[in-house]
C-alpha positions as CSV (number, residue, x, y, z in Angstrom):
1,X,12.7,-6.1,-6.6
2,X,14.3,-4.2,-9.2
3,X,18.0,-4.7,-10.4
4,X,20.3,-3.0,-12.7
5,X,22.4,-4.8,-15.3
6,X,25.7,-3.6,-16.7
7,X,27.1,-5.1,-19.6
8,X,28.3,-4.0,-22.8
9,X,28.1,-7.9,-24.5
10,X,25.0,-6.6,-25.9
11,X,24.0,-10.7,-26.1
12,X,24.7,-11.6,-22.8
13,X,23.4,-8.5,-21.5
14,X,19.8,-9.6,-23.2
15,X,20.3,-13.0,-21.6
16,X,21.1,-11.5,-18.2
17,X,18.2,-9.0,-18.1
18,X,15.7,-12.4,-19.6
19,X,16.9,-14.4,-16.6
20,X,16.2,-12.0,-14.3
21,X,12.4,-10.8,-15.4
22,X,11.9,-14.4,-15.8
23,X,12.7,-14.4,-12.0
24,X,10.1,-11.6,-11.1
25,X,12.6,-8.5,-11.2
26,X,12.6,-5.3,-12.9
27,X,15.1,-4.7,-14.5
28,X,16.8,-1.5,-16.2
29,X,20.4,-2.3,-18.3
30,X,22.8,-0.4,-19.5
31,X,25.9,-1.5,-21.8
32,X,28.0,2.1,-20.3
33,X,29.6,2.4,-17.2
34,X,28.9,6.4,-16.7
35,X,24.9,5.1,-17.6
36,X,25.1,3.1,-14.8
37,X,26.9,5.1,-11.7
38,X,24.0,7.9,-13.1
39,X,21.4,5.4,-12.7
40,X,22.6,3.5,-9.2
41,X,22.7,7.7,-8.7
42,X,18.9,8.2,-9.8
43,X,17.1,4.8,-8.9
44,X,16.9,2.7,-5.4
45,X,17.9,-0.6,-6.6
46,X,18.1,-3.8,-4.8
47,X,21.0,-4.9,-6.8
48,X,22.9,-4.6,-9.8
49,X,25.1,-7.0,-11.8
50,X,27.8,-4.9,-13.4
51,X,30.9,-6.3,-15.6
52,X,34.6,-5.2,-15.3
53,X,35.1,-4.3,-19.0
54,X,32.8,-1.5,-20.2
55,X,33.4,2.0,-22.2
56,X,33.1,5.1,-20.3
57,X,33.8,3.3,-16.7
58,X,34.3,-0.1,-15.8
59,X,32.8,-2.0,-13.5
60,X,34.3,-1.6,-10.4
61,X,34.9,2.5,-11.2
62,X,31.7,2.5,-11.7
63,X,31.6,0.8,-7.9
64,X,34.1,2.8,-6.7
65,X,32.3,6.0,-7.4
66,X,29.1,4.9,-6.2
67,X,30.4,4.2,-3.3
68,X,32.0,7.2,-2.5
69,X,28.8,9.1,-3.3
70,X,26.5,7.4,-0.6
71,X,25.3,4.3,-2.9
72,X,24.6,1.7,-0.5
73,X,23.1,-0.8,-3.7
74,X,24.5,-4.3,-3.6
75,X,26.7,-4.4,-6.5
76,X,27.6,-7.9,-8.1
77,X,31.2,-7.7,-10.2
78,X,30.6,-10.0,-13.0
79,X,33.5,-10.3,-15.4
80,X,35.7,-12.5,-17.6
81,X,39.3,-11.8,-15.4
82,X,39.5,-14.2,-12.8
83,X,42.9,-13.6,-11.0
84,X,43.2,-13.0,-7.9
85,X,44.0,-8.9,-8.4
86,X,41.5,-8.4,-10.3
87,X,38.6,-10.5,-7.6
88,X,40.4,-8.0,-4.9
89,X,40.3,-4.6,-6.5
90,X,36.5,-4.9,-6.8
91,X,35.6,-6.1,-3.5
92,X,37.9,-3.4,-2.2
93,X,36.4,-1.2,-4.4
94,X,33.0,-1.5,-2.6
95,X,31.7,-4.9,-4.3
96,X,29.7,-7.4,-2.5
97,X,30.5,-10.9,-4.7
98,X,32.6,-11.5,-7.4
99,X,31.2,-13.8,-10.3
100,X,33.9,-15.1,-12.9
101,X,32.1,-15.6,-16.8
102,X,31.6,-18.1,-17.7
103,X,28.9,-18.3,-15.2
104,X,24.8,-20.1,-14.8
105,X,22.3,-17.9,-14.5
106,X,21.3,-20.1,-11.4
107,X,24.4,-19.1,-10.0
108,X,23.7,-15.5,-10.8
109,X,20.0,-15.6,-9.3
110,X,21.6,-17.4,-5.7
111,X,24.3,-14.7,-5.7
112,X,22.0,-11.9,-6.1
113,X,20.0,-13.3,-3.6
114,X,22.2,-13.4,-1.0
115,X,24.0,-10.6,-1.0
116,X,20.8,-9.0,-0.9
117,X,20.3,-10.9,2.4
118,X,23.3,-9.7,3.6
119,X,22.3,-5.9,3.2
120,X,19.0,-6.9,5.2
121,X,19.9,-9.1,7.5
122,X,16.8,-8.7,10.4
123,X,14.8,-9.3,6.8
124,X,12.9,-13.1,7.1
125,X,12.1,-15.0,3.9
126,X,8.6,-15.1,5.0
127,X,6.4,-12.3,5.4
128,X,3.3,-12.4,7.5
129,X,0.7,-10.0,7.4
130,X,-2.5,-11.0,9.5
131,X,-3.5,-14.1,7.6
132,X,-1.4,-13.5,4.5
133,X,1.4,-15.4,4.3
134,X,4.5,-14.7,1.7
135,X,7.5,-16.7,1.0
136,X,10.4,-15.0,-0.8
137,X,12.5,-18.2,-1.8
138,X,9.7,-19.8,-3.5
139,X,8.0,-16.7,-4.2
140,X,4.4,-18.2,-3.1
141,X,1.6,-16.5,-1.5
142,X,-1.2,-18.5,0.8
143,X,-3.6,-16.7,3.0
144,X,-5.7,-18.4,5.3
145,X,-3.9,-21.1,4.2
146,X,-5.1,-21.4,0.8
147,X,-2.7,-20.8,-2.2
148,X,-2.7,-17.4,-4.0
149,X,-1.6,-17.5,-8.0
150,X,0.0,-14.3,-8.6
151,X,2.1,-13.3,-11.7
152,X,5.7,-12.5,-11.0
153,X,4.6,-8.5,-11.5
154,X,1.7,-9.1,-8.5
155,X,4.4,-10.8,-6.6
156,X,6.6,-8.0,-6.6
157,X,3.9,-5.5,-5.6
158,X,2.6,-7.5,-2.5
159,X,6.4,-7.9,-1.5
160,X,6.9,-4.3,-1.6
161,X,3.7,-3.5,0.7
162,X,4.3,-6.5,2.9
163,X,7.5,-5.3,3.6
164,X,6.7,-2.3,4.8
165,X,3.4,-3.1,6.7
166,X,1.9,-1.4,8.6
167,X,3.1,1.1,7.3
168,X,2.0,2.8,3.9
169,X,3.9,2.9,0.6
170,X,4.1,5.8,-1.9
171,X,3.0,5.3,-5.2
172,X,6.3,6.2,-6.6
173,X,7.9,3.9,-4.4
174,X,6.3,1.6,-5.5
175,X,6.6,2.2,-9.3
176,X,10.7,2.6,-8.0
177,X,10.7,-0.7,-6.8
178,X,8.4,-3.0,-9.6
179,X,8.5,-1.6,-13.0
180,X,11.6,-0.7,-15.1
181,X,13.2,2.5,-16.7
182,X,10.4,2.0,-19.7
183,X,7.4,2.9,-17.3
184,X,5.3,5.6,-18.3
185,X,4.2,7.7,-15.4
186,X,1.3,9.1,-17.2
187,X,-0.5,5.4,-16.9
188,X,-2.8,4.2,-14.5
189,X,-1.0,0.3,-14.4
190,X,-0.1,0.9,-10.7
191,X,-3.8,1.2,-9.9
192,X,-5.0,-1.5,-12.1
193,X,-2.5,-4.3,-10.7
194,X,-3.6,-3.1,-7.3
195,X,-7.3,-4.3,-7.9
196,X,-5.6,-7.4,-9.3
197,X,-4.0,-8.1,-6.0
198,X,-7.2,-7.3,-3.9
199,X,-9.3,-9.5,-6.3
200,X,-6.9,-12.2,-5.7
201,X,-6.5,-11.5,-2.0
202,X,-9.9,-9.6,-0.4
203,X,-11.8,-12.4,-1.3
204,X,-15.9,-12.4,-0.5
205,X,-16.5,-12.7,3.5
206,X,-12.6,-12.1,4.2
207,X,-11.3,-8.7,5.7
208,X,-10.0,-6.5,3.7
209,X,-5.7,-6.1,3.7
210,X,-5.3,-3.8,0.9
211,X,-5.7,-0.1,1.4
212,X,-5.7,2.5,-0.5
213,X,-4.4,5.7,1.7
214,X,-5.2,8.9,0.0
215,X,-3.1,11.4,-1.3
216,X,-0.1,8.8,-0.3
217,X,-0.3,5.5,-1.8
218,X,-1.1,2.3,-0.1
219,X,-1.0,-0.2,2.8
220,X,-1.3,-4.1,3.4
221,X,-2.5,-5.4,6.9
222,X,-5.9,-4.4,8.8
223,X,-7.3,-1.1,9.1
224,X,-7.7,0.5,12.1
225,X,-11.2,1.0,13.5
C-alpha cells in the first residue's frame, strides 16, 4: 500500500510519514499543495492524508482539482479548523473523511483504513491463494496453516500479487505500489525481495506459488500445467 502525506508542519509531517511505514506503507510527503495534486497526478496511491493549510494549494484545492482531473485516490482532509464549514467544503470538495488535529495516529491508521475499504468494497480482509492465507487487519501470513514472518516491505509485496491473482503483476506496478518516491529504478531490490518471499513461502516439498512471468513481471497462485 502506498500513501501520500501532505503537510507543511514539517514535524508532524515526519511523525505522520513514521506512523505510517511503521504500519507497512510507503509513503511519499510533500509539505506543498501543487507537489501533491502533481503527485496524486503521477502516482496510483491508495490514499493520501493532506492538511487544509498549505502554500501553493490547500488541502481541499488540492482535492478539488484532483478530482476534477479523474483522481479517484482516497483523500483524508486532516486539519486544525474544526467548524462545521470548513468539515463541509472538503467533503464537498471530493474528500472521503475529515480528521480534526489534534488527532492519534491510531485514529489516523483506522481512518485510512476504512475509507480505503470503502473504495473496494467487494475487497475481503483475507486473501486466499491455494494454500496461502493473508490477513490484512492483522497483516499475518500462514500457509498450510503454519505462520509465515514477513517484514512489513514482504507484506506489502505478497498483498500486491495476492490481490491480483491469478493474474500477473508488472514490475512497475509493483515498484508503484511498495516502495516510495526515493526508489531507484536502476536497482535490482524488486527481484531480491521476491526470492525473499519464495524462500519464506516455496518451502522444500511444497508447490511452488510464486512466478516469475517473463518479460511482464510476476504471479502468485499455481501454475498451469
Amino acid at each position: 500500500m502506498r500513501v501520500l502525506v501532505a503537510e507543511d508542519d514539517a514535524k508532524l509531517r515526519s511523525h505522520l510519514v513514521k506512523a505510517l511505514r511503521a504500519a507497512g506503507y510507503a509513503v511519499d510527503e510533500t509539505g506543498d499543495g501543487e507537489e501533491a495534486l502533481w503527485l496524486l497526478g503521477e502516482h496510483p496511491y491508495d490514499a493520501a492524508v493532506l492538511d487544509i493549510s498549505m502554500p501553493g494549494r490547500d488541502g481541499v484545492s488540492v482535492t478539488r482539482a484532483a478530482r476534477t482531473k479523474g483522481c479517484t485516490t482516497p483523500v483524508l482532509i486532516a486539519t486544525a479548523r474544526g467548524e462545521l464549514k470548513d468539515k463541509v467544503g472538503g467533503l464537498d470538495a471530493g474528500a472521503d473523511d475529515y480528521l480534526v488535529k489534534p488527532f492519534s495516529t491510531e485514529e489516523m491508521l483506522a481512518r485510512l483504513r476504512a475509507i480505503m475499504r470503502r473504495k473496494r468494497p467487494d475487497m475481503s480482509m483475507v486473501l486466499r491463494v491455494e494454500d496461502l492465507e493473508i490477513d490484512l487487519r492483522s497483516r499475518t501470513a500462514r500457509r498450510g496453516g503454519e505462520d509465515i514472518t514477513l517484514t512489513n516491505r514482504e507484506f506489502a509485496l505478497l498483498e500486491a500479487l495476492a490481490e491480483a491473482s491469478p493474474r500477473s503483476v508488472s514490475k512497475t506496478t509493483l515498484v508503484e505500489r511498495v516502495w516510495d518516491q526515493h526508489f531507484d529504478s536502476g536497482t535490482n531490490v524488486l527481484n531480491v525481495y521476491i526470492n525473499y518471499l519464495r524462500r519464506k513461502i516455496d518451502l522444500p516439498g511444497t508447490e511452488p506459488l510464486i512466478h516469475t512471468v517473463r518479460g511482464v513481471g510476476f504471479f502468485v497462485g499455481r501454475a498451469a500445467k
